[in-house]
C-alpha positions as CSV (number, residue, x, y, z in Angstrom):
1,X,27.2,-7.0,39.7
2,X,26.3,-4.6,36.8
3,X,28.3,-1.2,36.2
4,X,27.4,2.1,34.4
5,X,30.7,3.3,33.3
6,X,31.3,6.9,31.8
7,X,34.1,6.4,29.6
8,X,36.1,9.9,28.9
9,X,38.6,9.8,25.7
10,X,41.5,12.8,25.8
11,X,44.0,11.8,22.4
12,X,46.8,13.7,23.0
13,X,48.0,16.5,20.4
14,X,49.7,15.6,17.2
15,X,48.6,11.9,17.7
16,X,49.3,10.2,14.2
17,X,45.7,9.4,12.6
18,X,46.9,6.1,11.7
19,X,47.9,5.5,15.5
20,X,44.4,6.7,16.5
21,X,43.0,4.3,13.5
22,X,45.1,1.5,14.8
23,X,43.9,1.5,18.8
24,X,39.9,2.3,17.8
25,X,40.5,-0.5,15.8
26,X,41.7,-3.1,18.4
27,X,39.0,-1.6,21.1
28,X,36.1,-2.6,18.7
29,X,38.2,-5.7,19.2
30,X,38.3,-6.3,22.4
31,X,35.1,-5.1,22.9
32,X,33.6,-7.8,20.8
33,X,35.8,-10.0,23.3
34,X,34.2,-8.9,26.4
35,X,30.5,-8.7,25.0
36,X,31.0,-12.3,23.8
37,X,32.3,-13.5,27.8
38,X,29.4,-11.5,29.0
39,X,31.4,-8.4,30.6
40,X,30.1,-5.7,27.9
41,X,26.4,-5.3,27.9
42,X,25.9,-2.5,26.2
43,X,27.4,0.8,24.9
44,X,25.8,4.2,24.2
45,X,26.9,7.9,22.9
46,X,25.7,10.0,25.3
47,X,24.9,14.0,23.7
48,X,28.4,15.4,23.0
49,X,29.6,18.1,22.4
50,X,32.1,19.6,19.5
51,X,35.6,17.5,20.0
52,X,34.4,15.3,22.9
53,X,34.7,11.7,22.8
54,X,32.9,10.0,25.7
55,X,31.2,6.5,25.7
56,X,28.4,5.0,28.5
57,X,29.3,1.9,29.2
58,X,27.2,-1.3,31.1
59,X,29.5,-4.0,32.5
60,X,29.0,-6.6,34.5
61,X,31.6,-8.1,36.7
62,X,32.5,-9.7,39.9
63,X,33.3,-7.4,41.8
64,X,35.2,-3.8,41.2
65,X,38.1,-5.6,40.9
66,X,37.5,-7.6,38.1
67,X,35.6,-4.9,37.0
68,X,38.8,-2.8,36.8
69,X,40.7,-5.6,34.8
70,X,38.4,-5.6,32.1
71,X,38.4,-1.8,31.8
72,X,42.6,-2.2,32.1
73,X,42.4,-4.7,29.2
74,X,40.7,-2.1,26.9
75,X,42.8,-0.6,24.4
76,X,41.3,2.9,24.5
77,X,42.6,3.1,28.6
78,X,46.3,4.8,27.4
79,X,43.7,8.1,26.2
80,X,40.9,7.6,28.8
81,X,39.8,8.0,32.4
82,X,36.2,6.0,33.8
83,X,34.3,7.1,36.1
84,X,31.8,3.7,37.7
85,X,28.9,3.8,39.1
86,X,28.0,0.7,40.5
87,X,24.5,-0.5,40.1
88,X,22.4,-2.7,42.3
89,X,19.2,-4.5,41.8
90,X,15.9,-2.8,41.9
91,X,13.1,-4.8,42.9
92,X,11.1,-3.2,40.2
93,X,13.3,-4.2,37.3
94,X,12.3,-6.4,34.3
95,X,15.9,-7.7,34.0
96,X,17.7,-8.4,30.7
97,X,15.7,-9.8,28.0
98,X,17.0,-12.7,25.4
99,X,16.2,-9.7,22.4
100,X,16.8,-10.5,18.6
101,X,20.0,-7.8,17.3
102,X,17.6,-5.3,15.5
103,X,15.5,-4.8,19.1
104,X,18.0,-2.5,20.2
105,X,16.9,0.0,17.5
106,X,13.3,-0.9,17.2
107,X,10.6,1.6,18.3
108,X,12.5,4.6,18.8
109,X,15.7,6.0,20.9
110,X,16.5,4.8,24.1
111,X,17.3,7.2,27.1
112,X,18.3,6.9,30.7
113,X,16.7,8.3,33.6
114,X,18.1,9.3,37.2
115,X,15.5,9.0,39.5
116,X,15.5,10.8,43.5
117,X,12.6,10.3,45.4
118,X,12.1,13.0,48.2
119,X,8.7,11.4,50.0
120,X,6.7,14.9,51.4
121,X,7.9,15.2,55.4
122,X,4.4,14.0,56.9
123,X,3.1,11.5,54.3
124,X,1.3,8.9,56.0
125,X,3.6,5.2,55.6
126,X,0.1,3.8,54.4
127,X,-0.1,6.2,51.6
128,X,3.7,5.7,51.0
129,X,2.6,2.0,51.0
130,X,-0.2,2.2,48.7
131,X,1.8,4.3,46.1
132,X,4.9,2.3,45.8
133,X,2.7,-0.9,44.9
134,X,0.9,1.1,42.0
135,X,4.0,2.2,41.4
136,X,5.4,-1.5,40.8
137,X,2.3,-1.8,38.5
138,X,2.9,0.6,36.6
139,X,6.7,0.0,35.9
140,X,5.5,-4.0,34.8
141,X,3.2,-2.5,32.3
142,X,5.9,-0.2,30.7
143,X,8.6,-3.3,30.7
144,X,5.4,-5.1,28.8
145,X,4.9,-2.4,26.6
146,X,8.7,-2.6,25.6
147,X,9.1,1.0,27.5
148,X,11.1,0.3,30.5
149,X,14.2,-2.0,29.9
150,X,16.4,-1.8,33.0
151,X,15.9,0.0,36.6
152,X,18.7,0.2,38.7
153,X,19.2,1.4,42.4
154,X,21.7,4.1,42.2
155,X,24.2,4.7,45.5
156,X,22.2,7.4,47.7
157,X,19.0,7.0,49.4
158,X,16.3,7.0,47.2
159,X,18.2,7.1,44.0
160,X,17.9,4.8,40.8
161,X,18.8,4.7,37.4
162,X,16.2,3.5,34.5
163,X,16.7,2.9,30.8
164,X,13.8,3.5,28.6
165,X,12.7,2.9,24.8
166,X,10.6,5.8,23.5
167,X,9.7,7.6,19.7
168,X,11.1,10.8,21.2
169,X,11.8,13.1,24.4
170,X,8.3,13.9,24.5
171,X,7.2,10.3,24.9
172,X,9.3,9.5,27.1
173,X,8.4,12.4,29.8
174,X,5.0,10.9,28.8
175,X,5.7,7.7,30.1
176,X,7.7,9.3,33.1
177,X,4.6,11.9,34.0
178,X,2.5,8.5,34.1
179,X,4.5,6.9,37.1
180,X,2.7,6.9,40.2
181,X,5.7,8.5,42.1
182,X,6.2,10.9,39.6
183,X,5.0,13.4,41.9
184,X,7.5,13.0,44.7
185,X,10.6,12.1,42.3
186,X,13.1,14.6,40.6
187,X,13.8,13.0,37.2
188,X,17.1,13.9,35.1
189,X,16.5,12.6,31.8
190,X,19.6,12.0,29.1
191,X,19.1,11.1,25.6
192,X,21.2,7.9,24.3
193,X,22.5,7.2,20.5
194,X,23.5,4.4,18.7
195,X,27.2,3.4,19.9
196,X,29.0,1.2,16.8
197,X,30.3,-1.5,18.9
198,X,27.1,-1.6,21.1
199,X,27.1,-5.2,21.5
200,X,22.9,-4.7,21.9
201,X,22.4,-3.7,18.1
């Protein structure tokens, strides 16, 4: 199973910097760790503001279980509290993609996308039907154009989770404006930065 994992980091008051040095320093560790056993997919910064410290995370794992041992394992755990999502496959998803180091950078920033769909009461299933499969089209051009890189389905009916490679916000609502369900979907829309230890750059 794959995991989005909202990572919140609270150092206490009068923390020594050196001590603070010491455990970011054995997280990029261990982080390198889990990436290389295939736990850590990727890491983002999600927009912060002034004093915050909180990471996204995408893990995969066997179950929350595990999932919660390689959180535990992290070094950054004795500051932070993780809120998972759990993510499950969406039929419409490209799936990961064997990339070179630099493609995690290459053609602009990369954001993710919440996704409801809230179908009008009274649209006819054919219609529902024929919209859905342009829909798919649509999404397999974007993944060939290097646009779409993951779809999720999100807990919820009707919910999922996208993450998209675009030159800027304007692009990308673009790209989102172009879906064939654009029209029946609310679309929350969160701007990602580079994360040092992202083990996808």
């Amino acid at each position: 199973m794959e995991y989005l994992v909202t990572m919140t980091t609270r150092v206490p008051d009068r923390t020594p910097d050196d001590t603070v040095d010491a455990v970011r320093a054995r997280e990029e560790e261990r982080s390198r760790e889990l990436a290389a056993e295939g736990h850590l997919l990727r890491l983002w910064r999600p927009p912060l503001q002034p004093g915050e410290w909180r990471t996204f995370g995408l893990f995969a794992a066997d179950d929350d279980a595990a999932l919660e041992k390689h959180l535990a394992s992290m070094p950054l755990r004795v500051w932070r509290t993780d809120e998972v999502t759990p993510l499950s496959p969406h039929p419409n998803d490209p799936g990961p993609r064997p990339s070179a180091p630099q493609d995690a950078n290459a053609g602009g920033a990369e954001f993710l996308t919440t996704f409801t769909l809230a179908i009008p009461a009274g649209t006819s299933a054919c219609l529902v039907d024929d919209t859905k499969a342009r829909e798919a089209e649509r999404v397999h051009q974007l993944a060939e154009q290097g646009h779409l890189l993951r779809l999720w389905r999100l807990p919820g009916y009707g919910r999922s989770l996208g993450l998209w490679r675009a030159s800027s916000t304007a692009e990308t609502d673009e790209i989102l404006a172009s879906l064939p369900l654009a029209g029946w979907m609310n679309v929350e829309t969160l701007a990602l930065s580079r994360h040092p230890s992202d083990p996808g750059s």
